[in-house]
Structures are given as C-alpha cells and as structure tokens.
C-alpha positions in Angstrom: -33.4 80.0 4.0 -35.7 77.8 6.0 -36.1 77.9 9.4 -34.2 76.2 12.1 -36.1 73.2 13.0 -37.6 73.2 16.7 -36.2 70.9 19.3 -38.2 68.6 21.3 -38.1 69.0 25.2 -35.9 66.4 26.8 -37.0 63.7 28.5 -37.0 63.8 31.9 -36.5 61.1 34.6 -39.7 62.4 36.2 -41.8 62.5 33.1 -40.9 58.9 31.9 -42.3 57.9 35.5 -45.3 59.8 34.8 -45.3 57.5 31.7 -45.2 54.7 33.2 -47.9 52.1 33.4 -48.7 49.1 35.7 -47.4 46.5 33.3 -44.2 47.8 32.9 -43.6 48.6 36.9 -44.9 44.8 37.4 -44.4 42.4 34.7 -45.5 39.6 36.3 -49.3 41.5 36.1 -49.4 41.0 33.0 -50.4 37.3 33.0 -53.8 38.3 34.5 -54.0 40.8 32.5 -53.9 39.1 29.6 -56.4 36.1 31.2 -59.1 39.4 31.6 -58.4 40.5 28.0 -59.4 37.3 26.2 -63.1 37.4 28.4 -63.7 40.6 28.2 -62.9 40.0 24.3 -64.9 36.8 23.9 -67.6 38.7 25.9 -67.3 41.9 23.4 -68.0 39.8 20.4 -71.1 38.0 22.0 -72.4 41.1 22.5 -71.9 42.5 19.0 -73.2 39.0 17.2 -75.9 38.7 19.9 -77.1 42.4 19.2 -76.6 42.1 15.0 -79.1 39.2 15.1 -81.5 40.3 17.8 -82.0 44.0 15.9 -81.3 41.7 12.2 -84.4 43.9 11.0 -82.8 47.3 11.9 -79.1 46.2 9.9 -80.0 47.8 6.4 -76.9 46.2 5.0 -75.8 42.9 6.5 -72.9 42.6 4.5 -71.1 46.1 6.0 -72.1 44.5 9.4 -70.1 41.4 8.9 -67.2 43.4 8.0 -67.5 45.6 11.7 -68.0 42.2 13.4 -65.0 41.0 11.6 -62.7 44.2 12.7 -64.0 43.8 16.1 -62.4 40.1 16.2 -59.6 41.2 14.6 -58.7 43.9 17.6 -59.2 41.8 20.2 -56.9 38.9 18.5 -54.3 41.3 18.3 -55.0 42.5 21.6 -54.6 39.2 22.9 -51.5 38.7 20.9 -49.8 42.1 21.9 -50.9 41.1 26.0 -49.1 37.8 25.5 -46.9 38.4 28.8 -44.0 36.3 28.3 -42.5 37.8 25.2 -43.8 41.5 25.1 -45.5 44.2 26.5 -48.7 46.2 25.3 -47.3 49.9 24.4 -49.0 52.7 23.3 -49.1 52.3 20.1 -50.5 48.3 20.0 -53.2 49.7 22.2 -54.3 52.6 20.0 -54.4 50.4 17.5 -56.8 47.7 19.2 -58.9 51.4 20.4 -58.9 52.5 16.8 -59.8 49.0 14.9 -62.7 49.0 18.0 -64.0 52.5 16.6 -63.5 51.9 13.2 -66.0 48.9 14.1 -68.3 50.9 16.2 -68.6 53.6 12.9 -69.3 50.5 10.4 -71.8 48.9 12.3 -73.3 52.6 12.7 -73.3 52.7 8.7 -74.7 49.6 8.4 -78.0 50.5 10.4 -78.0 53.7 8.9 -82.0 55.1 8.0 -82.7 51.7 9.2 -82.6 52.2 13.2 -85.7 52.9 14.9 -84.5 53.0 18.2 -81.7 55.2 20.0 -78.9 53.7 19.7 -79.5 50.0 20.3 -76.7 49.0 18.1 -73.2 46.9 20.1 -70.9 49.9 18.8 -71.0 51.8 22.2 -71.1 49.0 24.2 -68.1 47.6 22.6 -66.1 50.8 23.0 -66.5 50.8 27.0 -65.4 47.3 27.1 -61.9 48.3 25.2 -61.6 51.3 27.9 -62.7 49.0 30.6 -58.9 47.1 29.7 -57.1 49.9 29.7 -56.3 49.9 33.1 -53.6 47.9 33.6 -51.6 48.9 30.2 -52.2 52.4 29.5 -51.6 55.9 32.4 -54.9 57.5 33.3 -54.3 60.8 31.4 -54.2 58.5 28.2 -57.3 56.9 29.6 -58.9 60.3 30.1 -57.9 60.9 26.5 -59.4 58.0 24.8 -62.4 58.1 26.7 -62.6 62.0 25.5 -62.2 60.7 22.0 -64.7 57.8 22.4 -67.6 60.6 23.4 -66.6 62.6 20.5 -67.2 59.5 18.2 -70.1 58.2 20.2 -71.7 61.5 20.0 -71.0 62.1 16.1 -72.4 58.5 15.4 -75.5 58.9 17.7 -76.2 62.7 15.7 -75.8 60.9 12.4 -78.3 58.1 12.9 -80.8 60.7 14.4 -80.4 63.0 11.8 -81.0 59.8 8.6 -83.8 58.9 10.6 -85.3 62.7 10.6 -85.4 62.3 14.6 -84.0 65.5 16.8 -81.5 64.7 18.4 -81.6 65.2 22.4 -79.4 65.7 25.5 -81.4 62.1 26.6 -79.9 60.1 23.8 -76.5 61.6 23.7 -76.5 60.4 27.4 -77.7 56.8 26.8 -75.4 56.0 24.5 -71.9 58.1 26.0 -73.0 57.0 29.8 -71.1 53.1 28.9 -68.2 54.7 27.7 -67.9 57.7 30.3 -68.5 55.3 33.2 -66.0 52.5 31.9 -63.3 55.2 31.0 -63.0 57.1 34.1 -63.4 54.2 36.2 -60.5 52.5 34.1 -58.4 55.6 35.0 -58.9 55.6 38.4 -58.0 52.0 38.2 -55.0 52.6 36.5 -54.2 55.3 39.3 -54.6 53.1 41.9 -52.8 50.0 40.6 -49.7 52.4 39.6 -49.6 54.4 43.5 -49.4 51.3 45.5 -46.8 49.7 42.7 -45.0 52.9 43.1 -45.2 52.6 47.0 -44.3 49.2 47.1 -41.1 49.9 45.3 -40.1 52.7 47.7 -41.0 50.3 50.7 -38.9 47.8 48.7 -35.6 50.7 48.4 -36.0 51.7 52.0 -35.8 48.0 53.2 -32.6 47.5 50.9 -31.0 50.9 52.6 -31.8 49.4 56.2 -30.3 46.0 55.4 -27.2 47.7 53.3 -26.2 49.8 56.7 -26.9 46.5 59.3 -24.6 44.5 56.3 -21.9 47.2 57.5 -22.8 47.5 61.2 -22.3 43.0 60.6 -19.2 43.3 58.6 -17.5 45.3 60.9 -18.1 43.2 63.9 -17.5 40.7 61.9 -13.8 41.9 60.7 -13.1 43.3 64.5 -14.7 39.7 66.5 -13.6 36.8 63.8 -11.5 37.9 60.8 -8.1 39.4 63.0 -8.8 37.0 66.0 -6.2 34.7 64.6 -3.5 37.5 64.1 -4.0 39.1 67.3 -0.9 36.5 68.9 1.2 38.9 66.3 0.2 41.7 65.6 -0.6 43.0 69.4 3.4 41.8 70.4 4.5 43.2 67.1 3.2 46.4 68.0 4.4 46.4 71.4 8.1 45.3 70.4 8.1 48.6 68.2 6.9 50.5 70.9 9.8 49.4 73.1 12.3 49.7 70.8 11.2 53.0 69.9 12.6 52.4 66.5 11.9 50.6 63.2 15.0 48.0 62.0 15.4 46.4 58.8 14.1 43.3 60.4 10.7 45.2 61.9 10.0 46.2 58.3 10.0 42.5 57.4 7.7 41.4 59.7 5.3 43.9 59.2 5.2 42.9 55.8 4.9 39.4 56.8 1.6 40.2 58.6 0.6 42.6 56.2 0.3 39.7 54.0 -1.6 37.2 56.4 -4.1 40.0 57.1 -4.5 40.7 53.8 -4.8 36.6 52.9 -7.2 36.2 56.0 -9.4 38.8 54.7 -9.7 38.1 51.3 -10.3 34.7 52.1 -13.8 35.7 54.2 -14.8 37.7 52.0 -14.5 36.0 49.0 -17.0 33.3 50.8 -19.8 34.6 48.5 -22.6 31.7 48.1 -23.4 33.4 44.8 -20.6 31.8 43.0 -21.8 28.4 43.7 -24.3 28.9 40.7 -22.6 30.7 38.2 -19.2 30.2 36.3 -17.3 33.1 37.2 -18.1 35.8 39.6 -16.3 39.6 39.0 -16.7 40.9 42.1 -13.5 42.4 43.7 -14.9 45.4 45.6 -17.7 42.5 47.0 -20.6 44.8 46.3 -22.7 41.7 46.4 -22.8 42.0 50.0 -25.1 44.8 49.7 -27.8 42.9 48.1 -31.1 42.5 50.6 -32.0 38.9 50.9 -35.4 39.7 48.0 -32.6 40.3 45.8 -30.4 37.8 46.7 -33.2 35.3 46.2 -34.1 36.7 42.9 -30.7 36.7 41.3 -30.2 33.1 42.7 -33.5 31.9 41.2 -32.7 33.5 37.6 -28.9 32.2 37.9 -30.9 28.8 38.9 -32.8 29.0 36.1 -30.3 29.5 33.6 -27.9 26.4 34.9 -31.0 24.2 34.6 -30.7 24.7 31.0 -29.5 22.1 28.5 -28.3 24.8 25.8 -26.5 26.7 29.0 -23.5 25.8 30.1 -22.8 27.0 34.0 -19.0 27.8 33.3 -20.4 30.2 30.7 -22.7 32.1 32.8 -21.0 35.4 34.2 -22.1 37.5 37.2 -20.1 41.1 37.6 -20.8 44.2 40.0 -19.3 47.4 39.6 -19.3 50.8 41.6 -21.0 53.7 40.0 -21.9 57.2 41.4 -25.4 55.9 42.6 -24.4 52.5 44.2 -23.0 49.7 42.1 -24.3 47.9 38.7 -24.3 44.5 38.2 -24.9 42.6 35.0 -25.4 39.0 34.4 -24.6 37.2 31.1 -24.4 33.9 29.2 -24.2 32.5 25.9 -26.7 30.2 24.4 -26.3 27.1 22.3 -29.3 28.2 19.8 -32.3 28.0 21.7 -35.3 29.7 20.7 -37.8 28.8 23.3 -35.8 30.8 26.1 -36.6 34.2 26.2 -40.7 32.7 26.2 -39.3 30.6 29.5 -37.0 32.9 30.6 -39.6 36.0 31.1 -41.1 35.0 34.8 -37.6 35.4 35.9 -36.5 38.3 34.6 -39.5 39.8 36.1 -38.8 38.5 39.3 -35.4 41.2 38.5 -37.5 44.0 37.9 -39.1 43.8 40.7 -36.6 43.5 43.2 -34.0 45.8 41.6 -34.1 48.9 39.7 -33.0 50.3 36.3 -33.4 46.8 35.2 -32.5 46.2 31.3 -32.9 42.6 29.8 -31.8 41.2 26.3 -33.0 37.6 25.8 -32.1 36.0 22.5 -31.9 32.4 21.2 -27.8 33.3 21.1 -27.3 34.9 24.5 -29.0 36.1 27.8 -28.1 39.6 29.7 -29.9 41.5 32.6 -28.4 44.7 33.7 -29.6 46.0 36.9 -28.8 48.9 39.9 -28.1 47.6 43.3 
C-alpha cells in the first residue's frame, strides 16, 4: 500500500501578499516598465555583439556564438512580449524563463571562447546576466530576486572556474569577484528596488482604505442630516398633528390606522425618491442597487467606476442599455460587479486595460474578465 500523499500548506491571505509584486499592486506601472525593458534589452544585445566582435580573436567557435547571441534576442523579445501591459502581466514563470534563456546564453557564449580566452572573463555573459536582474524589480518580490541573483553567482562562478581551468590558469578569489561583482550589485539593488516600489504601493493603498472609511462615516453623518433637515420637512405638516391627535385621543381608531398608513406610504415614496437620485445611473443601463450601497463609494472611486462605465458607452459594439451595475452586502462591506455584453470585438480588452486598472487601484479584491463577447469587473467596496 503506498503512502498517503502529503498535502500542501494552504494558501494564506498573508502569504499571497507576501507574493505580490509591483505590477500586479499597480497595473498601470507596467507601461514604463515595459518602455525600460525594450532599452535595457536593445542595450543587452549591443553589448553582447559589441563584445563578440571586439574579442572576435578570443571566440574559438563563431558559429556556437551566434547561436548565444541569437538566445539572447530571443529572451528579451519574449520579454518584451510577456511586459506588453495592456493584455497581460509578467508572472513567474515568463520571467524565469527570460532569466533562464539569458543563462543558457551566458553558458554558450562561455563554450564558445572556451581554451580560447586569454583574459578573465572579458566575455558579455556576465554582463548580460546583471542587466536581466537589473529588470526584475518591478515584476518579480525581492526574495525571488535574492534567489536568482544566488543562482546567477553559482553559474557565474562555475563558468569563470571552467574557462580558468581550459586555459591551465588557477583560479582566484580576484577573478571570481570581477566577474560576480555585475551580477551581485544589480541583483540586490534590484531587490531593494523591488522592496521599495512594493512598501509605498502597499502604503498608498492603506492611505487609500483609510480615506474611504473617513468618507463612508461623513456619507452617514450627511445622510442623516440630510433625512432629518430635507427628506421629512415636507411631512412634518402631518405627521407632527398626527401624532399629536393620537396623543389626545389617547386611543387608536379604525380611522387613525388609515392615516398612518397613508403617511407611512408618503414617507416611504419621499425617501425612496432621494435616494434613488444616484448620478451613477446616468451612464449605465440598469443599476441594482436597492440597499444604495453606492453611497459609500469615496469620490476616487466614484470617478473611476464613472470613467470605465464611460468608457464602455463610448463603444460602438456596446450598447448602454446592456451595461449592468449591481452592489450587494457581504460580511466585509458590499460587492459590486459591473457587466456588459459585446457585439464581437476583439480590440477591447487591449483598449479596455487602462481602465480596469484605474479599478484596481481604487478598489480592492478587484477581478476582471475581458473578452471580445463580454466585459465584467468584480470589486470590494
């Protein structure tokens, strides 16, 4: 009998925080991000061609060197592919995969000057490995940082030992240090990078939730001098005599009950009526919200949802009476979730993606599905 399998850990709330990188706490980053990839790319392969002709007489076999310059394009066209901000997001695996191709380079450009260097390490391999870290930053947490800048000295190391072994050299703590110094600077100053950019995301959010608790309780403190100032004024002629008849009497007739219902129903009308003034369903077709949690939205939100509801009515293949905006209570506040159907456009989610990030940054727990068929964001309030 074989033994029971081992169950992973479960994921935690905290550790997928721990997880998370600058990209995916701001979206919108991701467009600069992307702009620093392609130059530090283009400036990677100038460095690797520049270096393969300058040392031509050191490369032992030009045609393996071709092949690591041809990797080393490769990685950073993906990379720039995988960065594209408006359709995706670079995960951990699409950047181990740029790291790794980047190695893989580093080692064949190693084999290709191997018995044939002279000089310690003069090859682009290391170089081109403490650009990659260097972009790490703003896509990967620092402890993954720390890890593939761990890995890079291993390989650096290995590489550097190899060479000065073919070339019958010894092999000194000098020469390991020139050629891992790059790579060690680059990667831990990529990791403190990363720190910083995700601490003051972080504290900007919490700034952000704080503000919307503040404006939530001066929305109630408003509403109910609102309700007590403006929404009853009109009834006051009825209800106060009403009250003050019963009072006398000292007894409820038949035709007390009546009236109460009467302005029962008035209040009721009179209050529904100002509440359901809600500017939000101006832009959108239909608007679910009978508990009118919408009020509780800070005006950042407000603005955001109106923009991204804007947006979508702008739209040819969106019709407004189609688009749908609901709120409902749950344990932690309320949920809201805006939808539409799309009349087969494909271009959308590639327009759409400025918008939604304008969501995620003003609300939390945000989830998005953007198809050429239909749009929904899902989001805490």
């Amino acid at each position: 009998m074989s033994p029971p399998l081992a169950q992973a850990p479960p994921v935690t709330a905290a550790t997928l925080r721990r997880r998370e990188t600058a990209q995916q706490i701001d979206p919108l980053s991701g467009i600069t991000a992307r702009i620093f990839v392609f130059v530090v790319g283009v400036i990677s392969l100038a460095t690797a061609v520049t270096l393969a002709f300058s040392n031509a007489n050191e490369v032992g076999r030009p045609g393996i060197q071709v092949l690591a310059i041809v990797i080393l394009a490769a990685a950073y066209v993906y990379f720039v592919w995988a960065a594209e901000p408006y359709r995706r997001r670079v995960t951990a695996r699409s950047f181990t995969i740029v790291f790794a191709a980047v190695l893989l380079a580093s080692l064949i450009d190693t084999l290709s000057q191997l018995g044939s260097d002279t000089l310690i390490r003069n090859d682009w391999g290391p170089i081109c490995i403490a650009l990659v870290l260097m972009l790490a930053g703003p896509y990967r947490p620092p402890l993954d940082i720390v890890g593939y800048t761990l890995i890079s000295l291993i390989v650096i190391s290995l590489t550097t030992a190899i060479e000065i072994i073919a070339r019958n050299g010894t092999m000194t703590f000098i020469s390991l240090t020139i050629a891992g110094t790059p790579a060690f600077a680059l990667g831990v100053g990529s990791a403190i990078y990363s720190h910083y950019l995700i601490s003051g995301l972080r504290a900007d959010r919490v700034a952000a939730a704080e503000l919307r608790e503040h404006r939530e309780l001066a929305d109630r403190r408003e509403a109910i001098e609102e309700f007590l100032g403006h929404d009853i004024k009109a009834l006051r002629s009825d209800v106060l005599p009403y009250f003050r008849t019963v009072k006398t009497q000292d007894a409820l007739t038949l035709a007390n009950i009546d009236r109460a219902a009467e302005l029962q129903t008035k209040l009721r009308a009179s209050l529904v009526s100002n509440l359901s003034a809600e500017p939000l369903s101006e832009v959108v077709g239909r608007l679910d919200d009978p508990e009118h949690l919408s009020r509780r939205l800070s005006e950042p939100q407000r603005t955001a949802l109106r923009a991204v509801l804007a947006f979508l009515a702008e739209q040819p293949t969106v019709r407004r009476k189609d688009i749908t905006l609901r709120f409902e209570a749950t344990v932690s506040g309320c949920r809201g979730t805006l939808a539409c159907a799309v009349s087969s456009d494909r271009t959308i989610g590639f327009r759409a993606t400025p918008f939604v990030g304008l969501i995620q940054l003003a609300f939390a727990n945000v989830t998005d599905s953007v198809s050429s068929e239909a749009v929904s964001i899902a989001f805490d309030c």
